[in-house]
C-alpha positions in Angstrom: 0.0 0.0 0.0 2.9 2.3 1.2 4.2 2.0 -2.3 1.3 2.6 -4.3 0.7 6.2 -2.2 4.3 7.2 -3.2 3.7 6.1 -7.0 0.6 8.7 -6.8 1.4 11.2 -4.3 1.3 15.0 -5.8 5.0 16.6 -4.7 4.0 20.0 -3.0 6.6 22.2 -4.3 4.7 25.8 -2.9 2.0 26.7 -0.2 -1.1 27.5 -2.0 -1.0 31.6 -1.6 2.9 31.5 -2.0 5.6 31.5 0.5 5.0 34.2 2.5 7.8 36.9 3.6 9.9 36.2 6.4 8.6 38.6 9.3 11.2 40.8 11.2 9.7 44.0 12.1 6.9 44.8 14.5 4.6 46.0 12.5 4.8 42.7 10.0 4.0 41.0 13.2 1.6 43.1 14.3 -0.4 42.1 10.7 0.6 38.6 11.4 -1.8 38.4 14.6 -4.5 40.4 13.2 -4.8 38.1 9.9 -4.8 35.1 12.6 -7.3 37.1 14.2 -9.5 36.6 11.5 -9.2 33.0 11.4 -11.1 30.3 12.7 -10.3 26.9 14.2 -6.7 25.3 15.1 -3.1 26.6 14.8 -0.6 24.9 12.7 2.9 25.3 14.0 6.2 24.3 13.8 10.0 25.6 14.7 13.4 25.4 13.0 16.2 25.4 15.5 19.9 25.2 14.5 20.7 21.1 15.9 24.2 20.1 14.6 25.2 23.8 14.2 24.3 26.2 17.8 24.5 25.1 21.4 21.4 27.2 22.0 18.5 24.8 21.2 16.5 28.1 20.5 14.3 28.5 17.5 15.6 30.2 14.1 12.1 30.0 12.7 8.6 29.9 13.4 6.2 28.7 11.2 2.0 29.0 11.6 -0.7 28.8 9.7 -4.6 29.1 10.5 -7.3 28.4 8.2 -8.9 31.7 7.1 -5.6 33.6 8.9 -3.0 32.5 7.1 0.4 31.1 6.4 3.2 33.4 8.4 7.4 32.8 8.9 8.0 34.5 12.2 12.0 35.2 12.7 12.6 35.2 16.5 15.6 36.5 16.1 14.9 39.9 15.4 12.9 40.0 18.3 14.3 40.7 22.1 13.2 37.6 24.4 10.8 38.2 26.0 8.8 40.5 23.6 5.0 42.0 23.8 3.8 40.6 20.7 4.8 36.8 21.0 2.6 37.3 24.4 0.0 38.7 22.3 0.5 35.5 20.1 0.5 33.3 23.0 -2.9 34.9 23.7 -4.5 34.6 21.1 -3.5 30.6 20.2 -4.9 30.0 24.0 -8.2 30.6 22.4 -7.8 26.9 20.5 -5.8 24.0 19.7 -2.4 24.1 18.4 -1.6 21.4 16.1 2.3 20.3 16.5 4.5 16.9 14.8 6.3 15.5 16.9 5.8 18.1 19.5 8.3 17.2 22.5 11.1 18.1 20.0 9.5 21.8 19.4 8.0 22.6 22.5 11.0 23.7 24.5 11.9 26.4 22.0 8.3 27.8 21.8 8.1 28.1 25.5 11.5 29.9 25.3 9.9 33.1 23.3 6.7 33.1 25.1 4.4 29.9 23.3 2.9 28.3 25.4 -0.3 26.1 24.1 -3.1 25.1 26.2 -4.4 22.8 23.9 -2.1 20.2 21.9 -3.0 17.7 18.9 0.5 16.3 18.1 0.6 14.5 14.5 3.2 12.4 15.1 1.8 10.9 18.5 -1.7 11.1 17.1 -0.7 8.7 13.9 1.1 5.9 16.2 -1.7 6.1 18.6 -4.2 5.4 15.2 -1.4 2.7 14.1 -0.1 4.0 11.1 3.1 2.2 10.1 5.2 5.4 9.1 4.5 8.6 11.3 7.0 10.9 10.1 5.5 14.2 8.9 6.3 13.1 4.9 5.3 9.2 5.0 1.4 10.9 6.9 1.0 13.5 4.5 1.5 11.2 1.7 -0.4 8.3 3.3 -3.6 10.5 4.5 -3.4 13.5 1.8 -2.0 12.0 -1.4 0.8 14.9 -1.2 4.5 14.2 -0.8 7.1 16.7 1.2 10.8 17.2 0.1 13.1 17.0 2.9 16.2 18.5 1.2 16.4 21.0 3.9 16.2 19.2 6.8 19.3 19.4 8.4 20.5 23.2 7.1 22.1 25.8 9.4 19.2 27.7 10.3 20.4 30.0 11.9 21.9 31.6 8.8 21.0 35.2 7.9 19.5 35.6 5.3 18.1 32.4 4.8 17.0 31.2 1.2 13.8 31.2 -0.4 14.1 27.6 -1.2 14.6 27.1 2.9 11.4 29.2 3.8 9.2 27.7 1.1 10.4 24.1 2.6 9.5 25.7 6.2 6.7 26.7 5.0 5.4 23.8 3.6 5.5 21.9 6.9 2.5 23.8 8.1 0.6 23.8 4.8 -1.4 20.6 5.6 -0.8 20.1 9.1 -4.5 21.2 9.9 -5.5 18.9 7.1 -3.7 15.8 8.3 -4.7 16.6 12.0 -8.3 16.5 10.5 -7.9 12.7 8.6 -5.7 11.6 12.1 -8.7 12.7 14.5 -10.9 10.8 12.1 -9.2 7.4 12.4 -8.7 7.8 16.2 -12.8 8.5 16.5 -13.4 5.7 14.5 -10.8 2.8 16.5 -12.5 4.5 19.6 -8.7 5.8 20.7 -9.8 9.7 20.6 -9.8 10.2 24.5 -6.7 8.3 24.8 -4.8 10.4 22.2 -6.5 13.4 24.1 -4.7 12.0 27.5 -1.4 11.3 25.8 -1.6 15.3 24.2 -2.8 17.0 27.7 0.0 14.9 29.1 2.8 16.5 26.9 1.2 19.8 28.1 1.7 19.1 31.8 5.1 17.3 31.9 7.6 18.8 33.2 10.9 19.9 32.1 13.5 17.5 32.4 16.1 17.7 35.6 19.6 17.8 34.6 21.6 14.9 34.2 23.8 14.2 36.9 27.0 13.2 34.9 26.0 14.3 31.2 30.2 13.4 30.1 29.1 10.2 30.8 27.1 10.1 27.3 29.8 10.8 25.4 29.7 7.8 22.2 31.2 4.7 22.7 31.9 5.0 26.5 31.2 1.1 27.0 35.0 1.3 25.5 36.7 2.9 28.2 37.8 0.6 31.5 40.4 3.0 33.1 39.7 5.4 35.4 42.3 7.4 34.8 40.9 7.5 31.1 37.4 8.7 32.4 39.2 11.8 34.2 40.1 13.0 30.8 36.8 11.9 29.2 35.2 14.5 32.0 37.9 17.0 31.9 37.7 17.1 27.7 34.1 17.2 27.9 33.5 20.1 30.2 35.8 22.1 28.9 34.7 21.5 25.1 31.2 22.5 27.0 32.1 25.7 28.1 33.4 26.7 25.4 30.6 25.4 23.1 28.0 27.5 25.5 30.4 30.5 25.1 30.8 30.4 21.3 27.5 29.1 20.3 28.5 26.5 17.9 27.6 22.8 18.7 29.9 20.8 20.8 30.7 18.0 18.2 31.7 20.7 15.6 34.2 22.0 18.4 35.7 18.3 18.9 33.7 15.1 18.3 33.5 12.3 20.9 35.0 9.6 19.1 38.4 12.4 19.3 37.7 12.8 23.1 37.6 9.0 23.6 41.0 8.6 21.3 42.7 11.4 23.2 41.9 9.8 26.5 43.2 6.5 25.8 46.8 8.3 24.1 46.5 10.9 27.1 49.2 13.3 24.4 51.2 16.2 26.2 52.0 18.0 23.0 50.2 19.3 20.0 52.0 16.5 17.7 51.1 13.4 19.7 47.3 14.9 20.0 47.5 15.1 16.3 49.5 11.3 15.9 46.2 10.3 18.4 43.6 11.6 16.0 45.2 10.7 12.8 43.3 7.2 12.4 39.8 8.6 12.8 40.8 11.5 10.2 41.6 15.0 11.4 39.6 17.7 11.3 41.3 21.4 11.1 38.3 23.0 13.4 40.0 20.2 16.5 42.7 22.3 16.5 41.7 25.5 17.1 41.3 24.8 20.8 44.7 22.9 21.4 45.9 24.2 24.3 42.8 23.9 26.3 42.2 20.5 25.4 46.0 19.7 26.6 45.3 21.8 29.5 42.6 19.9 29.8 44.3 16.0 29.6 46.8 18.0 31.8 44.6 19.0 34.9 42.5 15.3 34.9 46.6 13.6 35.1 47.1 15.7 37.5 44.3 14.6 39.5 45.1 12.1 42.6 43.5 8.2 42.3 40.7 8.9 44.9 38.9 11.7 42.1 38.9 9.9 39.3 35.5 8.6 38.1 34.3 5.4 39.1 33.9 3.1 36.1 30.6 2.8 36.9 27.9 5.8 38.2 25.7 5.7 40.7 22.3 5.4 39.6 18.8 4.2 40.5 18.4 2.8 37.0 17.7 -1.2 37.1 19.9 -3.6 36.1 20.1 -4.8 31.9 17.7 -6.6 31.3 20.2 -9.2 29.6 21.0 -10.3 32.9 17.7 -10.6 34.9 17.6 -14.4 33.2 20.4 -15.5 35.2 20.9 -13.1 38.6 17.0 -12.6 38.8 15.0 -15.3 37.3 11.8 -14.7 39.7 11.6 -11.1 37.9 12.5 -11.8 34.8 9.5 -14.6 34.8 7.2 -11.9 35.8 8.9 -9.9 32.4 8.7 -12.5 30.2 4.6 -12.6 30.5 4.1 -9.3 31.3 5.8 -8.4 28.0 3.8 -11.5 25.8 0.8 -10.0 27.4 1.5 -6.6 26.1 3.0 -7.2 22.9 0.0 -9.3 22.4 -2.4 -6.3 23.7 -0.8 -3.7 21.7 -1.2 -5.9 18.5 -4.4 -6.3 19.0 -5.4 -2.8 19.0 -2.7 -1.6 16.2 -0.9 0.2 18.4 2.9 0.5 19.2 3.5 -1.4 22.3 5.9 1.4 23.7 2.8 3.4 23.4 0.2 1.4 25.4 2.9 1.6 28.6 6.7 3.1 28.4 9.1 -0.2 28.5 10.9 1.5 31.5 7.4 0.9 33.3 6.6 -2.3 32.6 10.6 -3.2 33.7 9.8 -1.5 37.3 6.7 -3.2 37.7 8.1 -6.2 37.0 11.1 -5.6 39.5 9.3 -3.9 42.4 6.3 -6.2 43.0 3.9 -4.0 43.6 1.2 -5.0 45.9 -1.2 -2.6 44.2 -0.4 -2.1 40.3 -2.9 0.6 39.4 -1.5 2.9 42.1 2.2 2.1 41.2 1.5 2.7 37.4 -0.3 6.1 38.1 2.7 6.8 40.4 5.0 6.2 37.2 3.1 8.4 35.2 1.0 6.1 33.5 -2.1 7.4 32.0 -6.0 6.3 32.6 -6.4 4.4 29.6 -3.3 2.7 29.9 -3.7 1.7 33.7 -7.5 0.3 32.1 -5.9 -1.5 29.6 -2.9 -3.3 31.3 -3.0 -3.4 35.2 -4.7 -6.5 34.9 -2.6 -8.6 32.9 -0.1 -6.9 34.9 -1.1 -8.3 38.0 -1.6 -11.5 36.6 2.0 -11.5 35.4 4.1 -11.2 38.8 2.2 -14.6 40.2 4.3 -16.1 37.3 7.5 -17.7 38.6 8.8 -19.5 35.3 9.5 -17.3 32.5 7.9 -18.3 28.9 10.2 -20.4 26.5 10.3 -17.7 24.3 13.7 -15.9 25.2 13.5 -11.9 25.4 15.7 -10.0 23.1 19.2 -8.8 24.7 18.5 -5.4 23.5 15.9 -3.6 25.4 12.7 -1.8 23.6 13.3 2.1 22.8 11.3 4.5 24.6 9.0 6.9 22.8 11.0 10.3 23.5 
């Protein structure tokens, strides 16, 4: 079916009144809100932010678009933060739904100028909820509207002043059918019955809050599972915050500054000069930007050899997480026989309904309900965040599951489910 929609899907190559001018004066904006004014029913909007290219995760571009208001490209950069008239915006989408793809990604920059919906309908979440197979932005217009999206532009800079026309016609064109598809999406979900659970899944987004800070962020760096050495670690944290500061100071994105696979590399050769830091990166293939920071990445392997035994980095942090689940089979086989049905039982519930089963409850759930035994499941799933119609739907076979002591034959997969970010 998916390649029969592609064979006859219509590319959209301009928004039907033309690709509007890039707002960056008040009294553009000042039009802006009036034509919205005017219009009736949802908000369609979506943000450009610079990933790959800034530090600041801000937004570079605003897009939104309201049937009988028009489509408008909003530059937030040639506004100060906070400013009057994105409160006057804010205002005035109160008064309805704002439509949003994906919204988790874009919500954090809105907020940061002063959006702040009331009311969500997220696309993205909204198509995996109604079981769609593909639930990017392209594959659901295409599926649902018969139109296809180029995606040429996904990754630009932009943050680059001034931006091309091709970049704000692609912009634009993420908004042109978004209250469309958010119409054919609601449809599916009334029909399956899911509309109030998308509706708790959207409110939820709304009411989340923000993340806390990781405790150790270094400790992401890529390909950390290589390091053993504590002394190694030192210089993995001392690389990494001072490649941070800088980054936050400069603006640019960290990895452009010095990539982790170079941190990890100059932590195992631990150089003292510029030309064994350069002999240390030669096999992953050198990059000229590295360099421009020499000194302080050497002052940097410096301070962290410097450092006495008892502060370097214990191999492994301490965390609340729960063990791999790789291992449960062997160390833990009482829990991982309540895992082993509580998963069948949901993988089974989730196909049932055509739904993805990291949607009908998180896998990090289901793992500490399986581990903690919860005399009462319903109030430990609402305590984890769970939402009404997913306590309805598996608290029972929940419960069921941790009277199991013997696993099912079926052996679970060493890697662990994704969660739904």
């Amino acid at each position: 079916m998916d390649e029969i929609v592609e064979q006859i899907a219509t590319p959209l190559l301009q928004p039907e009144g033309g690709t509007p001018p890039l707002i960056t004066t008040e009294t553009a904006f000042e039009e802006a809100i009036a034509q919205l004014e005017s219009g009736v029913g949802p908000f369609a909007i979506d943000a450009e932010r610079a990933s790959g290219y800034k530090y600041n995760p801000r937004a570079y571009l605003i897009q939104i678009k309201r049937t009988g208001g028009g489509l408008h490209l909003i530059d937030p950069v040639a506004f100060s933060n906070p400013h009057p008239l994105f409160a006057r915006l804010n205002n005035l989408i109160a008064t309805d739904e704002v439509i949003l793809h994906a919204s988790t990604q874009d919500l954090p920059c809105l907020r940061d100028v002063g959006i702040d919906p009331l009311i969500l309908f997220d696309t993205e979440l909204g198509g995996r909820i109604a079981g769609f197979p593909r639930v990017g932005l392209g594959p659901l217009v295409e599926s649902q509207l018969g139109f296809s999206l180029a995606k040429e532009h996904s990754a630009v800079d932009w943050s680059t002043r001034p931006m091309p026309q091709e970049w704000l016609t692609y912009a634009a064109l993420d908004v042109e059918l978004l209250v469309e598809l958010r119409e054919k999406i609601l449809e599916s979900l009334e029909k399956q019955g899911k509309d109030g659970w998308a509706s708790e899944e959207f409110a939820a987004i709304l009411k989340a809050p923000p993340p806390p800070p990781r405790k150790e962020p270094w400790r992401r760096t890529s390909g950390m599972h290589k390091i053993k050495k504590r002394d190694h670690l030192a210089i993995i944290k001392s690389l990494w915050y001072s490649r941070d500061e800088i980054a936050r100071q400069e603006d640019i994105a960290s990895g452009k500054l010095l990539n982790d696979a170079a941190i990890l590399e100059l932590a195992i050769a631990s150089p003292t000069t510029r030309k064994e830091m350069e002999k240390a990166l030669r096999p992953i293939g050198m990059r000229a930007r590295w360099f421009e920071n020499t000194q302080r990445w050497l002052d940097a392997i410096a301070y962290a050899l410097a450092l006495p035994e008892s502060q370097w980095p214990q191999v492994r942090a301490e965390s609340d997480a729960l063990p791999p689940v790789k291992i449960w089979r062997d160390k833990f086989p009482l829990k991982y026989a309540h895992l082993s049905h509580a998963r069948a039982s949901l993988e089974a519930c989730a196909a049932s309904l055509s739904i993805p089963p990291e949607n009908l409850l998180s896998p990090e759930s289901v793992r500490r309900i399986c581990w903690n035994e919860p005399a009462d499941v319903v109030a430990a799933l609402s305590e984890l965040g769970a939402r009404n119609w997913q306590i309805a739907l598996v608290s029972e076979f929940l419960t069921a599951a941790l009277t199991q002591r013997e696993p099912l034959p079926t052996p679970i997969a060493e890697s662990e489910p994704s969660e739904i970010v």
